[in-house]
C-alpha beads as a LAMMPS data file, in Angstrom:
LAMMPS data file: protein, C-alpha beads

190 atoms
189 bonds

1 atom types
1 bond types

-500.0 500.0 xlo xhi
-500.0 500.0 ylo yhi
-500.0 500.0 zlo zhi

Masses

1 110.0

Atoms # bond

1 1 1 423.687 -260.781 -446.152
2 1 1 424.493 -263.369 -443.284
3 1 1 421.294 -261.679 -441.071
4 1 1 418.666 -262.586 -444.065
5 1 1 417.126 -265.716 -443.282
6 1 1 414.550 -267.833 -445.040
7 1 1 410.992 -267.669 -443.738
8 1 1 410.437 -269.908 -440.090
9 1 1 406.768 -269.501 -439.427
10 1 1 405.737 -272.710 -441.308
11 1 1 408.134 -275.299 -439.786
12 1 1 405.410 -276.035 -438.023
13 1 1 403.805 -277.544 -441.113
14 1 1 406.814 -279.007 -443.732
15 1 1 410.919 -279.128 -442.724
16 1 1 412.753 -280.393 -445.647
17 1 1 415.616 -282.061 -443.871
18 1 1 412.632 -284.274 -442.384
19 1 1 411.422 -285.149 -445.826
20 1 1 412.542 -288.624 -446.807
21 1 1 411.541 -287.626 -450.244
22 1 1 413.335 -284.166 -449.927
23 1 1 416.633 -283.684 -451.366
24 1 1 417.835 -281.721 -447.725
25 1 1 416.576 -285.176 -446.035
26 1 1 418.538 -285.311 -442.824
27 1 1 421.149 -282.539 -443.535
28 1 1 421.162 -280.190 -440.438
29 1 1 421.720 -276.708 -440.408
30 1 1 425.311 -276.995 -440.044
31 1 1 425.899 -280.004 -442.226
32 1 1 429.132 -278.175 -443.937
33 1 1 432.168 -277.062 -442.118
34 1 1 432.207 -274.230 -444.915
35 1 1 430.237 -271.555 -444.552
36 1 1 427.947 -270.585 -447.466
37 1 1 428.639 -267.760 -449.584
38 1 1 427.426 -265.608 -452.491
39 1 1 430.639 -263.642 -453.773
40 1 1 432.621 -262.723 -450.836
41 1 1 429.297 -262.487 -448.990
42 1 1 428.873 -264.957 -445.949
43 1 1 425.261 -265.492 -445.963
44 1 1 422.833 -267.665 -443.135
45 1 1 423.564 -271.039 -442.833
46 1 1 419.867 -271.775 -443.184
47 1 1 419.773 -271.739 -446.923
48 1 1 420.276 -274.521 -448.513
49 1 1 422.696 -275.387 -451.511
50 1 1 421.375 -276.494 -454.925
51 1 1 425.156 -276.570 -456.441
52 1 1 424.597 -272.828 -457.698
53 1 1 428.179 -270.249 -456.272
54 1 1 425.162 -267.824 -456.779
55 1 1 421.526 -269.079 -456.005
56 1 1 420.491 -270.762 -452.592
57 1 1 416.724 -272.119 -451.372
58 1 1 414.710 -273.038 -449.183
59 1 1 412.193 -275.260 -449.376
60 1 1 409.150 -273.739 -447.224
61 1 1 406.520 -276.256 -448.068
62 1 1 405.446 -279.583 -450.015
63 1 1 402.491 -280.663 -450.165
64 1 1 402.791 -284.653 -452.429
65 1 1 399.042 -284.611 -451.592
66 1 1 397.941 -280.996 -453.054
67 1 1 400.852 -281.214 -455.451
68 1 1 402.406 -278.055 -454.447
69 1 1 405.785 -276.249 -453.630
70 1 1 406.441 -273.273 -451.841
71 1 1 410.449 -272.389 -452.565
72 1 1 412.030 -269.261 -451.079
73 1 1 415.124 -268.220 -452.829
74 1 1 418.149 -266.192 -452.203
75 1 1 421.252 -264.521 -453.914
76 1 1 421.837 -263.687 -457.595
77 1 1 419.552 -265.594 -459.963
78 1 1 422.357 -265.817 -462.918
79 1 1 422.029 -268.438 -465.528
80 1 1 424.728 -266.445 -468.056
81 1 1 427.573 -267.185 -465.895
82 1 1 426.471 -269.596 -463.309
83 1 1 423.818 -271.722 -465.571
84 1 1 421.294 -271.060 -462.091
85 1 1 418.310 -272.588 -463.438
86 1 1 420.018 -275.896 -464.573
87 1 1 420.957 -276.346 -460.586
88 1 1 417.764 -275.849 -459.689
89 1 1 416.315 -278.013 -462.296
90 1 1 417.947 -280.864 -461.838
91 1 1 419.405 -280.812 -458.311
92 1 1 415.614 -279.477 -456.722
93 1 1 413.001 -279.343 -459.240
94 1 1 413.721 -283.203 -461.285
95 1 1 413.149 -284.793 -458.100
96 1 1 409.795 -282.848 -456.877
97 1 1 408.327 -283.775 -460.563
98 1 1 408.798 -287.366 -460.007
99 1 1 407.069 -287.417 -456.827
100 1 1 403.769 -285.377 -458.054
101 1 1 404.781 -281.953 -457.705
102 1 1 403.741 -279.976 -460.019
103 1 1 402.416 -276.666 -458.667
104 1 1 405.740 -274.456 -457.732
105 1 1 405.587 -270.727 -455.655
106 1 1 409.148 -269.361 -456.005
107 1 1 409.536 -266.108 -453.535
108 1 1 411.781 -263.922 -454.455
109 1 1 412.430 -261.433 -452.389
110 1 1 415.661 -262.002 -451.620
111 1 1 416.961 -262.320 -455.228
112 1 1 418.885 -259.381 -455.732
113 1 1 419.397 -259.253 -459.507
114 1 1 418.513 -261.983 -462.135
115 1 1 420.403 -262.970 -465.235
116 1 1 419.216 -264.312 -468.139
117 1 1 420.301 -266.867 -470.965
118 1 1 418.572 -269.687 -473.060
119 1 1 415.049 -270.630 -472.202
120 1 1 416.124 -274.315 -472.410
121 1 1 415.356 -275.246 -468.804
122 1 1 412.480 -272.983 -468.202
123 1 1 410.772 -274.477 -471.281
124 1 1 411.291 -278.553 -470.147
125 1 1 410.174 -277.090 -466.515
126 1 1 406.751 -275.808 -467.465
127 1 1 406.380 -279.390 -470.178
128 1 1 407.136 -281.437 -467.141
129 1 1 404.159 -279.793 -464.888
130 1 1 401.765 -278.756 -467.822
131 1 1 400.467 -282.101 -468.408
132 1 1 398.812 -282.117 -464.838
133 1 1 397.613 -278.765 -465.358
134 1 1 400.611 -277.349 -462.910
135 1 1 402.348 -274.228 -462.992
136 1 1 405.093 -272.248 -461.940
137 1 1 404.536 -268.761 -460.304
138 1 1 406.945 -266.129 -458.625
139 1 1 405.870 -264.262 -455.793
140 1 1 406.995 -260.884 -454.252
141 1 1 410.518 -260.296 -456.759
142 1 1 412.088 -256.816 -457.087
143 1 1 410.944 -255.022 -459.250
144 1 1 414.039 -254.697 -461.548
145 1 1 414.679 -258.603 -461.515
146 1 1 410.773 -258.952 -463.038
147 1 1 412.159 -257.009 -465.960
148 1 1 414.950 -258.841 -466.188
149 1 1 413.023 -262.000 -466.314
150 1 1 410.434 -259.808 -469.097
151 1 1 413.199 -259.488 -471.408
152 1 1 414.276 -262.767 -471.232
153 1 1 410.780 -263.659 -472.224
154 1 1 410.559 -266.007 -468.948
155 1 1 406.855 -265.123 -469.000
156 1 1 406.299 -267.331 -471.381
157 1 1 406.802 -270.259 -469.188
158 1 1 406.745 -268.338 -465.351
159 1 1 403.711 -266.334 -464.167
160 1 1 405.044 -263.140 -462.458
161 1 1 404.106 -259.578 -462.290
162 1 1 400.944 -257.794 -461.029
163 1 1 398.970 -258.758 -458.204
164 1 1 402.012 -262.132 -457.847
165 1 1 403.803 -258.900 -457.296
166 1 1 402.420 -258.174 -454.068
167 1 1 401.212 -260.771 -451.910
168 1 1 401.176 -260.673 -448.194
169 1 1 402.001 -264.399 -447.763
170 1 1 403.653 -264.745 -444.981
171 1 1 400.238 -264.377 -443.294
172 1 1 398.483 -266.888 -445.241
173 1 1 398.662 -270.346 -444.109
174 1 1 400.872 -272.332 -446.670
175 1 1 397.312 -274.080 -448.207
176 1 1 395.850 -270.498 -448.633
177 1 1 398.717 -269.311 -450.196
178 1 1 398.408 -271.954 -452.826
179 1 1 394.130 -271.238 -453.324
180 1 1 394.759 -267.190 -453.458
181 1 1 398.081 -268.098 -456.771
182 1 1 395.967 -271.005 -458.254
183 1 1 393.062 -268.185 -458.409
184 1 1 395.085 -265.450 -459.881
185 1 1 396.459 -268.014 -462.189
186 1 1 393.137 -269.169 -463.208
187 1 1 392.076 -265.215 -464.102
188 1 1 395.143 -264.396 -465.808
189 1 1 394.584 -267.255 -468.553
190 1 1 390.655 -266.320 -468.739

Bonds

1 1 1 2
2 1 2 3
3 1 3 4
4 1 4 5
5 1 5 6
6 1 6 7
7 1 7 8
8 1 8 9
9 1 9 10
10 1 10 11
11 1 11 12
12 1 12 13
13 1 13 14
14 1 14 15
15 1 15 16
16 1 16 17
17 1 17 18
18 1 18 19
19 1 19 20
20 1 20 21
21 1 21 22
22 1 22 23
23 1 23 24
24 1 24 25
25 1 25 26
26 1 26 27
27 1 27 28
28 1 28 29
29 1 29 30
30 1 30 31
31 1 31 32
32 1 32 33
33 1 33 34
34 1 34 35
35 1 35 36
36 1 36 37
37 1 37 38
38 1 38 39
39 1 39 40
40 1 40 41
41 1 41 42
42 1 42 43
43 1 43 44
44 1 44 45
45 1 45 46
46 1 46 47
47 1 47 48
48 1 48 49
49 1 49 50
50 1 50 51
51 1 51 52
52 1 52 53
53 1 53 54
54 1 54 55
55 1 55 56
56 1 56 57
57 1 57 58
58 1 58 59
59 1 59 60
60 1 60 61
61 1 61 62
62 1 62 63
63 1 63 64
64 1 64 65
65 1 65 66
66 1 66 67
67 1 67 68
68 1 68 69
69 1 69 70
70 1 70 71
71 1 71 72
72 1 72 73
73 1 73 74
74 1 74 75
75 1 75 76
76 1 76 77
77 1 77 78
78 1 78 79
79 1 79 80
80 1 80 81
81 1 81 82
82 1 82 83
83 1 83 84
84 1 84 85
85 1 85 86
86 1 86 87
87 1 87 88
88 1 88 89
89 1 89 90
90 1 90 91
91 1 91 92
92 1 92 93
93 1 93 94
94 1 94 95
95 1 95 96
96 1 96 97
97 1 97 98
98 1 98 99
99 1 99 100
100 1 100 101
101 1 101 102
102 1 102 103
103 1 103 104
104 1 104 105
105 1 105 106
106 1 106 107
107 1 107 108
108 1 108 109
109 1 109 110
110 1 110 111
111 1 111 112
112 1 112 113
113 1 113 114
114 1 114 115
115 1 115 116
116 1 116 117
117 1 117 118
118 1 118 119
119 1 119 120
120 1 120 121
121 1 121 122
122 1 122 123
123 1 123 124
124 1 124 125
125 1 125 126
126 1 126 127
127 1 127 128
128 1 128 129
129 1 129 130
130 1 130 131
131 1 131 132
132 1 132 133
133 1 133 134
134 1 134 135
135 1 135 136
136 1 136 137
137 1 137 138
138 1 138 139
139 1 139 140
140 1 140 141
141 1 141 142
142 1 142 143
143 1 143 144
144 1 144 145
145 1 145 146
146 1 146 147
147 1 147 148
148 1 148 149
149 1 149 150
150 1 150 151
151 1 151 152
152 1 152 153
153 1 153 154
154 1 154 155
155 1 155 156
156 1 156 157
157 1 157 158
158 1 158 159
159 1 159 160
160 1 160 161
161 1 161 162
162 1 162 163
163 1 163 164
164 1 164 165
165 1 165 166
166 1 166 167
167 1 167 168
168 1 168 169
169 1 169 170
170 1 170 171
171 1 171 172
172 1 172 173
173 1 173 174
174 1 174 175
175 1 175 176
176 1 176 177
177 1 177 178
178 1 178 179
179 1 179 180
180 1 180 181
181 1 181 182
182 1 182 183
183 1 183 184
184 1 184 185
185 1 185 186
186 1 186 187
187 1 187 188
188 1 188 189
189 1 189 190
């Protein structure tokens, strides 16, 4: 797991740790003398820590003037054990809302298996961005975590599955990315 490392090509465009509104402002790659870890599992010190033992990000993009998010996310997705989604609410996600963002790409390619309990956080997620018209879509997750996420009736409040399912993104410049999910978004509610 330590070789899988979050996406690079759009440093050129956003870096989190130079975001003065980010919550990664200033910390450096190696900001922690212990190395990260999912299990017994070493994994790239590139991703960075929401407070999750399980569930690491990256933040790939923000746009405060498009009101958008592109997050890349790695490691087991478990909110039975590990209460996941409460990390990432209120350690990533709190602070994006109150400064505009309210458009969110999760990748999740790199989330090996997903875990589901109450809807609690999912639900004051989507009420937080719905009032802007935002949303909250997952791109490119295995196929196996989707149904995980089905069962936990996560579509309710995430838009996931078919063509979310298989975007080639990492060719799309990161405003692109957002026009081609806003699109599929749009046709999904028609």
């Amino acid at each position: 797991m330590h070789t899988i490392e979050p996406f690079y090509n759009w440093r050129k465009y956003y870096i989190a740790s130079e975001d003065e509104r980010s919550p990664f402002y200033r910390q450096g790659v190696f900001s922690s003398m212990q190395p990260k870890q999912i299990y017994n599992f070493i994994i790239h010190p590139e991703w960075d820590d929401i407070g999750s033992s399980t569930l690491y990000v990256k933040v790939l993009y923000v746009s405060y003037r498009e009101s958008f998010a592109v997050i890349e996310l790695m490691g087991e997705w478990n909110d039975c054990i590990h209460n996941d989604i409460m990390y990432l609410k209120r350690n990533l996600i709190d602070g994006m809302v109150k400064n505009g963002i309210y458009r969110y790409i999760l990748v999740g390619e790199n989330v090996l298996n997903f875990h589901c309990s109450d809807d609690c956080y999912y639900e004051e997620w989507l009420e937080d961005v719905m009032e802007e018209g935002g949303w909250i879509a997952a791109i490119n997750f295995r196929q196996h975590v989707l149904d995980e996420m089905k069962l936990g009736k996560l579509h309710h409040y995430i838009n996931f599955g078919g063509g979310l399912n298989n975007l080639l993104w990492r060719k799309l410049p990161p405003l692109v990315l957002l026009r081609v999910v806003d699109e599929m978004i749009i046709k999904a509610l028609r």
